[in-house]
C-alpha positions as CSV (number, residue, x, y, z in Angstrom):
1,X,-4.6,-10.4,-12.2
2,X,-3.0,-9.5,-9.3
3,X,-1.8,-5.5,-9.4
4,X,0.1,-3.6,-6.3
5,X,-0.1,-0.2,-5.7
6,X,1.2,2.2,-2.8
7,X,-1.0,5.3,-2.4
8,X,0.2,6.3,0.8
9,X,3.5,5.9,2.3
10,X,2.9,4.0,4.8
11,X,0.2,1.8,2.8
12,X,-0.4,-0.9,0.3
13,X,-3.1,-1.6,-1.8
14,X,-3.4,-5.5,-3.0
15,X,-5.9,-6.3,-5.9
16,X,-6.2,-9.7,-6.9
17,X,-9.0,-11.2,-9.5
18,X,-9.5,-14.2,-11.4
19,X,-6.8,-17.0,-11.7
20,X,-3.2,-15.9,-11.4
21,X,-0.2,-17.4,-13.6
22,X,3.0,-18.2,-12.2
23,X,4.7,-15.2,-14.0
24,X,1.8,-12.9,-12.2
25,X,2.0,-14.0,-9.1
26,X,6.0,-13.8,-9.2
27,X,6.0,-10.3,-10.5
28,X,2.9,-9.1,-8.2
29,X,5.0,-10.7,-4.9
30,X,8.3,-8.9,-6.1
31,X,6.2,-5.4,-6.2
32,X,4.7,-6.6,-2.8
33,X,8.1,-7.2,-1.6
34,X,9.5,-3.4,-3.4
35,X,6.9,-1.2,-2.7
36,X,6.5,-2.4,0.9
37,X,10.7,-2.0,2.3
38,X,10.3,0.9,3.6
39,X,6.7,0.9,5.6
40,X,6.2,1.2,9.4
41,X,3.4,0.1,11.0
42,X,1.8,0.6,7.9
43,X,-1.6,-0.6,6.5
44,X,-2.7,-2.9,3.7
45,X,-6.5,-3.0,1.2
46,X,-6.6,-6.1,-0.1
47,X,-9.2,-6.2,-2.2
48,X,-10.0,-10.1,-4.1
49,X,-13.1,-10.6,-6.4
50,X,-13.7,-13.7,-8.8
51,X,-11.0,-15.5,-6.9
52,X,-10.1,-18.6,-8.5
53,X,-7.5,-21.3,-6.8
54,X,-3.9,-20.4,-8.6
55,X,-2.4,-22.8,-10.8
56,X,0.6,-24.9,-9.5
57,X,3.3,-22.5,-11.0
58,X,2.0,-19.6,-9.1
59,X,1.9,-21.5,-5.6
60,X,5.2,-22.2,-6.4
61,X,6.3,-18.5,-6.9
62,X,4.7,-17.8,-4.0
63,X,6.5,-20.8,-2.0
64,X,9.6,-19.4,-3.3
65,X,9.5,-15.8,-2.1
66,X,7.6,-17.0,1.5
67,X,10.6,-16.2,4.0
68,X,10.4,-12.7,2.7
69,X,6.6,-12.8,2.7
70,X,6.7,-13.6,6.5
71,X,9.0,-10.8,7.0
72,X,6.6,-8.5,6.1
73,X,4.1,-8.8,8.5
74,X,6.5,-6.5,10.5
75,X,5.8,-3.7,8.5
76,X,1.7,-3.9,8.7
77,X,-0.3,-3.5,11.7
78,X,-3.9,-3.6,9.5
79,X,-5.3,-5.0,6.5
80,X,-8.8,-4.5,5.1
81,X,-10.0,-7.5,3.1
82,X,-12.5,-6.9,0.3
83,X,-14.2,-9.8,-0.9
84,X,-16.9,-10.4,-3.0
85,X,-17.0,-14.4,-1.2
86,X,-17.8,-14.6,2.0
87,X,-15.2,-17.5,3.1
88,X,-12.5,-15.6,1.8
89,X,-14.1,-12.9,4.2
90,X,-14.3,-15.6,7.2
91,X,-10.8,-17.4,6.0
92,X,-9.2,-13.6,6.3
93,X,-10.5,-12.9,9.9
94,X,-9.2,-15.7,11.6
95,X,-6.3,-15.3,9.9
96,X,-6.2,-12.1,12.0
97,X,-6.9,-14.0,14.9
98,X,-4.0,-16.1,14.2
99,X,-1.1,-13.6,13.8
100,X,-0.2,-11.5,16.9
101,X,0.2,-7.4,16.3
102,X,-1.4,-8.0,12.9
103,X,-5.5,-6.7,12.9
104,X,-7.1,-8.4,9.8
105,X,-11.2,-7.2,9.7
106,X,-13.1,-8.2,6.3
107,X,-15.5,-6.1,4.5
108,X,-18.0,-7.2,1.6
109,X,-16.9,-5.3,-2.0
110,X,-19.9,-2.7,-1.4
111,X,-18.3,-1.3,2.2
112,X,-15.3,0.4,1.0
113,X,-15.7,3.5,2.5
114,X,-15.8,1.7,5.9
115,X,-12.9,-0.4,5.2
116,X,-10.8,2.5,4.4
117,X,-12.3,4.3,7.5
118,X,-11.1,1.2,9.5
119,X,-7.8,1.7,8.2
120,X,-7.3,5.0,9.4
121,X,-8.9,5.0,12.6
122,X,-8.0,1.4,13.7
123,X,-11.4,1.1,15.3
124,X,-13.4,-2.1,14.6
């Protein structure tokens, strides 16, 4: 399942679980894409448990809408990862490190209160 909500205006909440079929992923990108037009320097929870590796029809939705992906990470200066495995949790932080202007710090599933805290603040 993968589900997008916007709580705040200027934030976006990801939740992704289990394995994802091509028509979820397509549809969960598109409200990725929707609900995130109009947010500056905004902030993203991304929260993942039970991931399982897509199937090939989902990759391919994703390569599909990945110019407009990229163009996003414009709009975010933080995301909070959630993840019940840890090399999700290790995978997401260098991410981070990789992407300039964009703060990426992982949390395990029982610290949400300090994710969101992180979110607000900005402090590490």
């Amino acid at each position: 399942m993968l589900t997008i909500t916007k709580p705040e205006a200027n934030r976006v909440d990801v939740d992704l679980s289990g394995k994802i079929s091509s028509d979820e992923m397509a549809k969960g990108l598109d409200d990725l894409l929707e609900q995130s037009q109009d947010v500056n320097k905004g902030t993203m929870l991304y929260t993942v448990t039970s991931f399982a590796f897509p199937d090939l029809g989902a990759i391919a939705a994703e390569m599909a809408r990945l110019p407009k992906l990229f163009g996003l990470l414009g709009r975010f200066d933080r995301c909070a990862v959630l993840s019940d495995t840890s090399w999700l949790r290790t995978a997401a932080e260098i991410e981070g490190a990789l992407i300039p202007g964009f703060d990426i710090k992982a949390f395990d599933l029982d610290e949400r209160d300090e994710a969101e805290a992180w979110l607000k603040t900005g402090i590490a």
